[in-house]
N, C-alpha and C positions, 0 to 999 in steps of 0.2 A: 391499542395494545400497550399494555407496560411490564412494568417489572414483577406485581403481582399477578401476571399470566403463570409463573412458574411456581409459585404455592396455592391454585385453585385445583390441583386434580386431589379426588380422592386418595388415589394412590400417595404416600410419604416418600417412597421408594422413587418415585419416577416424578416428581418433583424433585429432591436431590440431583435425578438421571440428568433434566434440564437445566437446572441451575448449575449442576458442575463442569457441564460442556460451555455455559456459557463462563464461568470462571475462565476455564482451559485456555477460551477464545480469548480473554481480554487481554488473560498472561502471558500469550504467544505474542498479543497485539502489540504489548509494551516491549517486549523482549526485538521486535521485528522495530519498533519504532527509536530504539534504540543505538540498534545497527545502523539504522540511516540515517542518523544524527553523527554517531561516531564517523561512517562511511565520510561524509561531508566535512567534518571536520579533518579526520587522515588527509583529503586532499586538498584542501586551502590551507592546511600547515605543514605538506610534508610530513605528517606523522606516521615513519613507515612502523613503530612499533603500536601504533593504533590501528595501522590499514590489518596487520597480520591478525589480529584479536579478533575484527568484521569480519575476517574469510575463516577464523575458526567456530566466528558463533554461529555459522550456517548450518554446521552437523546438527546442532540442538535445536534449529528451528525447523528442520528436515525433519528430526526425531516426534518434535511437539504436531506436527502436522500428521502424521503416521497417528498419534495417539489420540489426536480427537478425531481422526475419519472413524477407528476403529470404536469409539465411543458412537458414535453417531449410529453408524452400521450397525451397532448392538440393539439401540434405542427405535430403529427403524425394525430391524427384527423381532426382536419383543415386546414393543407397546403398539405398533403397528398407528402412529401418529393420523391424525386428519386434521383438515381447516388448516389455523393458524401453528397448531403443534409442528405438523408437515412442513410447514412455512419455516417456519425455525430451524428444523435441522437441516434443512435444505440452504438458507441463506447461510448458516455456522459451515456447511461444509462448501459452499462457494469460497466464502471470507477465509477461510482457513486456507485453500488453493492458492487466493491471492497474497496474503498475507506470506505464503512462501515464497513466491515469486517475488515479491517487494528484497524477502532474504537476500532471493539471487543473484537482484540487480546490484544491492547493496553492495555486493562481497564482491560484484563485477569493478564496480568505483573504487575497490580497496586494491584491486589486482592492478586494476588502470594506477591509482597511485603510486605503486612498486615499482612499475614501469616507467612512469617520471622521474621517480627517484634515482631507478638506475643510469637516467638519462642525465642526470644530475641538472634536469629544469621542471622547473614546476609551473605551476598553474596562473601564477601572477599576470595581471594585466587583463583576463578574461574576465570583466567584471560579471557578464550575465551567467556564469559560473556559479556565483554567491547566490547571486539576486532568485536563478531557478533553482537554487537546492532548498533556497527558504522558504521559498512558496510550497515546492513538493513535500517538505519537513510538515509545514504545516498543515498539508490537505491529507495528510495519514497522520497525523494527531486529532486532527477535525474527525476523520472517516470514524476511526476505534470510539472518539467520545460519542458519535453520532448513534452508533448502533451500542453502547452502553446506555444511553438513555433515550434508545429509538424515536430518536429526535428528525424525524424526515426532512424540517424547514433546513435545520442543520447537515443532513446528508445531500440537498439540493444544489446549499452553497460548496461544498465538495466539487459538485459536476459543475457549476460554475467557472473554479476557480482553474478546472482540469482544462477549460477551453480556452482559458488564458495561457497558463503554462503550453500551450499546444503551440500557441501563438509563438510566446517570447523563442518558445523552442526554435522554429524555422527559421527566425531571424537571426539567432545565434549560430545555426548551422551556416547558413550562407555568409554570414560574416565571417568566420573560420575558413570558410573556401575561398571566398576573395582572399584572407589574410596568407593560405597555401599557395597563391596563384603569385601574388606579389614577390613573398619571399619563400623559395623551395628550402631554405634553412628552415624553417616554422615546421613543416612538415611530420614530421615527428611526436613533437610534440603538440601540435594540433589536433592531427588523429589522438590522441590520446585523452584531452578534451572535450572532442566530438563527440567520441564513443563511450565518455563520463556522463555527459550531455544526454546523449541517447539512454543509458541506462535513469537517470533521473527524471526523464519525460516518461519513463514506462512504469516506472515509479507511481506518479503520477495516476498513470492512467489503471493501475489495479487500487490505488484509495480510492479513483472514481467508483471501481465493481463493486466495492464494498462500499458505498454509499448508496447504489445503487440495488445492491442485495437490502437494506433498512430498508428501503423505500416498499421494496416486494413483500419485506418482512411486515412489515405494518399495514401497508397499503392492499396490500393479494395482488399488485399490479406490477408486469414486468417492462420495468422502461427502459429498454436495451435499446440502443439503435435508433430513439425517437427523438425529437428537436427537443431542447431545453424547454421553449413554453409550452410544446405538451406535457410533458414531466408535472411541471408546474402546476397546471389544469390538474392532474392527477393527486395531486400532493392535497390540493386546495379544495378537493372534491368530500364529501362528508358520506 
């Protein structure tokens, strides 16, 4: 399946129908990918006049999310979709879910920044701070290019890269908790890290669903829940 799946129907009209929801979806994608870039940046700089901007671009991505269910819901009522079409609007309105949620988290890291700030300490010294926002930054850059050019090898390395961040994640939490235990001055601002932390590994793990909706999308197969080398098998299967 590719991108000329959406100019084969007879119909002109419902050709447009799919291509403009997939438009919709790419420009929520960047609007959502942008957030978590700013998100990341407000909090390894203190940027409280950048963290406020992430927690207001949430309404519009709230908004944009409202606007392609209802598109979808249209396209499902009127063209009455099968095979790969059904596929389609079905993975647009999963990735769209996600894609909000990503908002959420984001604007959760802007609020956690606010709270630094007021605390007048920031994030310095938590190197794996950086190190997992740039991996997550990357794996929803990856996920939106993956289903832009329903590139399945490239949504695989998505779930891949989700199982390392999963990783680095644990380790960072437990070091935070040793770091509360030693010194109850940390406290504070630790949780406030931790809970950055968490919002960023969850991050994470909705560019995995949407790597995982391409997969379904191209593939008809749902790899929810199944070990990496089945995915695989799946991906490699003709």
């Amino acid at each position: 399946m590719d991108k000329s799946h959406f100019d084969r129907h007879t119909s002109a009209q419902y050709n447009a129908e799919l291509e403009e929801a997939r438009k919709n979806l790419m420009q929520m994608g960047g609007l959502v990918e942008q957030q978590v870039e700013d998100a990341l940046k407000a909090l390894m700089e203190m940027d409280t006049a950048l963290a406020q901007r992430v927690i207001e671009t949430d309404n519009t991505v709230n908004e944009m999310e409202l606007e392609i269910d209802e598109e979808c819901t249209r396209i499902l009522a009127l063209r009455h979709p099968a095979a790969s079409d059904l596929r389609f609007v079905i993975a647009v309105t999963k990735a769209v879910n996600d894609l909000e949620r990503m908002g959420d988290e984001a604007s959760k890291v802007a609020k956690h920044t606010l709270e630094l700030a007021d605390t007048g300490s920031g994030p310095q010294g938590y190197v794996e701070l950086r190190h997992i926002g740039e991996k997550v930054r990357h794996m929803v850059s990856q996920a939106l290019d993956s289903f832009a050019r329903l590139n399945t090898e490239s949504a695989f390395e998505v779930l891949q890269q989700d199982q390392a961040v999963d990783l680095e994640y644990g380790t960072a939490i437990r070091t935070l908790v040793t770091t509360m235990m030693e010194d109850p001055r940390t406290i504070t601002r630790a949780l406030n890290v931790m809970w950055s932390l968490r919002s960023l590994e969850r991050i994470g793990d909705h560019a995995r669903n949407v790597a995982e909706s391409v997969i379904y999308l191209v593939k008809g197969k749902d790899v929810r829940h199944i070990k990496l080398d089945q995915v695989e098998a799946q991906i490699k299967k003709k």
